[in-house]
Structures are given as structure tokens and as C-alpha cells.
C-alpha positions as CSV (number, residue, x, y, z in Angstrom):
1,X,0.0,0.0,0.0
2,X,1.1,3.4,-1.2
3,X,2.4,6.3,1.9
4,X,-0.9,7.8,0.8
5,X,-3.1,4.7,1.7
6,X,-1.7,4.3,4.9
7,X,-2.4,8.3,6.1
8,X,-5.8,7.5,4.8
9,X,-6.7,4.5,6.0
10,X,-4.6,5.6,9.0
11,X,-6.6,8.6,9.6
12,X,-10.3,6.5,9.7
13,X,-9.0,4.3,11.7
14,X,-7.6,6.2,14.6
15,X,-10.8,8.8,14.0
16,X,-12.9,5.3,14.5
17,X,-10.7,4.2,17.5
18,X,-10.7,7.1,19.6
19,X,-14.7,7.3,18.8
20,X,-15.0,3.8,20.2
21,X,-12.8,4.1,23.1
22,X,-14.2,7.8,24.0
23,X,-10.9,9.4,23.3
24,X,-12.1,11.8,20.0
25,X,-12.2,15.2,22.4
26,X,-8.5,14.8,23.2
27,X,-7.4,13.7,20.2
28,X,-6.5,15.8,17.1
29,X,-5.9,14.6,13.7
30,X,-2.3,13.9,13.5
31,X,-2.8,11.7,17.2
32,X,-5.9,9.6,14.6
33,X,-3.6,9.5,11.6
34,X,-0.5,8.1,13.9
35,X,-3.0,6.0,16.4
36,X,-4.6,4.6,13.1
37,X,-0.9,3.7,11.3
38,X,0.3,2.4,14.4
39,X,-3.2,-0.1,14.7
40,X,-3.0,-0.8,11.5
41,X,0.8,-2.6,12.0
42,X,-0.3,-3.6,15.5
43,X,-4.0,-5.7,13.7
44,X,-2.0,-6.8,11.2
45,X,1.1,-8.3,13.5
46,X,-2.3,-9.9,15.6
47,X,-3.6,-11.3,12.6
48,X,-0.4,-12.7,11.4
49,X,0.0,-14.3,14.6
50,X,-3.3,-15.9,14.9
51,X,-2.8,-17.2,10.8
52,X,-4.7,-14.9,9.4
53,X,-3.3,-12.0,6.8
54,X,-3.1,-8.2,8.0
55,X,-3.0,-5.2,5.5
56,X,-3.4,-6.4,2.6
57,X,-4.2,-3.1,0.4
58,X,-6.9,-0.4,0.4
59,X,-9.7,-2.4,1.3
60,X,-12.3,-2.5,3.6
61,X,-10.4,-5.6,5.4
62,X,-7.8,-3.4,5.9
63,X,-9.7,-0.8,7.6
64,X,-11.2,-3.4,9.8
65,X,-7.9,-4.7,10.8
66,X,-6.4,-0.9,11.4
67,X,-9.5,-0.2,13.9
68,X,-8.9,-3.5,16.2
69,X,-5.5,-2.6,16.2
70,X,-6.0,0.9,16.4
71,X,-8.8,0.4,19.5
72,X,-6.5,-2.2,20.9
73,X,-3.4,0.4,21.4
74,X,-5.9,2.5,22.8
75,X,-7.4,0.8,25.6
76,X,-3.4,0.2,26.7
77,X,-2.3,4.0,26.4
78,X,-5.7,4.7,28.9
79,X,-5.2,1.5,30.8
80,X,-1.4,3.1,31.3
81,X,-2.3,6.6,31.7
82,X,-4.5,6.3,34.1
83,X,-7.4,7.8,32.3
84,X,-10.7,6.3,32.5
85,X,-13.4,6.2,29.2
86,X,-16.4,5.6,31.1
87,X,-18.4,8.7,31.2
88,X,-20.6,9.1,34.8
């Protein structure tokens, strides 16, 4: 996948994953664009690992993949933060 695909898919996926985790108020769009390239490596090393296949193009797969990944390394930078995502 081309540098371009990757800042794209990259960007949905982090905006997607900090929607899901309740992190979109803190999070600008460089943090979803680097949260969302850093899922996407992170799904597809998962995937890999479980004998599946990662990021395999612009697809919606791949998309898929970059969210889990992206939601994943999430949950661990709150879990190690401190910060809580439940609203109350």
C-alpha cells in the first residue's frame, strides 16, 4: 500500500478508534492518523499471529484490521495513563 493509503486509512481508523474508546475530544488529527498507522501494524502483526493475513491493500479488510488494532493500542495508552473512558 502506497504512503498515501496508509495516512488514509490511517486517519479512519484512529478517528474510528478514539470514537469507540471515547478518546475523539482529546485527540486531534495527526494523534488519529499516527493512532490509526500504528493499529494498522499492530492488527495486522495480531492477525499474522493468529494465521490470518493483515494489511493487505486499500480495502475495507484493511480498515477493519487498522481499527482492532488501532482500538487495541488504545485501551493500553488509557489502561497506562491512568485515564478512565467511562463517562458518569
Amino acid at each position: 500500500m502506497s504512503f498515501i493509503g496508509w495516512i488514509i486509512i490511517g486517519a479512519l481508523a484512529g478517528w474510528i478508534a478514539s470514537g469507540i474508546t471515547g478518546n475523539n475530544r482529546r485527540m486531534g488529527p495527526v494523534a488519529n492518523v499516527t493512532v490509526g498507522v500504528l493499529g494498522g501494524l499492530l492488527g495486522g502483526f495480531v492477525m499474522n499471529l493468529m494465521g490470518g493475513y493483515g494489511i493487505n491493500g486499500f480495502t475495507f479488510w484493511s480498515l477493519l484490521i487498522s481499527v482492532v488494532g488501532a482500538t487495541i493500542f488504545l485501551w493500553i495508552a488509557n489502561a497506562v495513563s491512568g485515564r478512565s473512558t467511562v463517562k458518569g
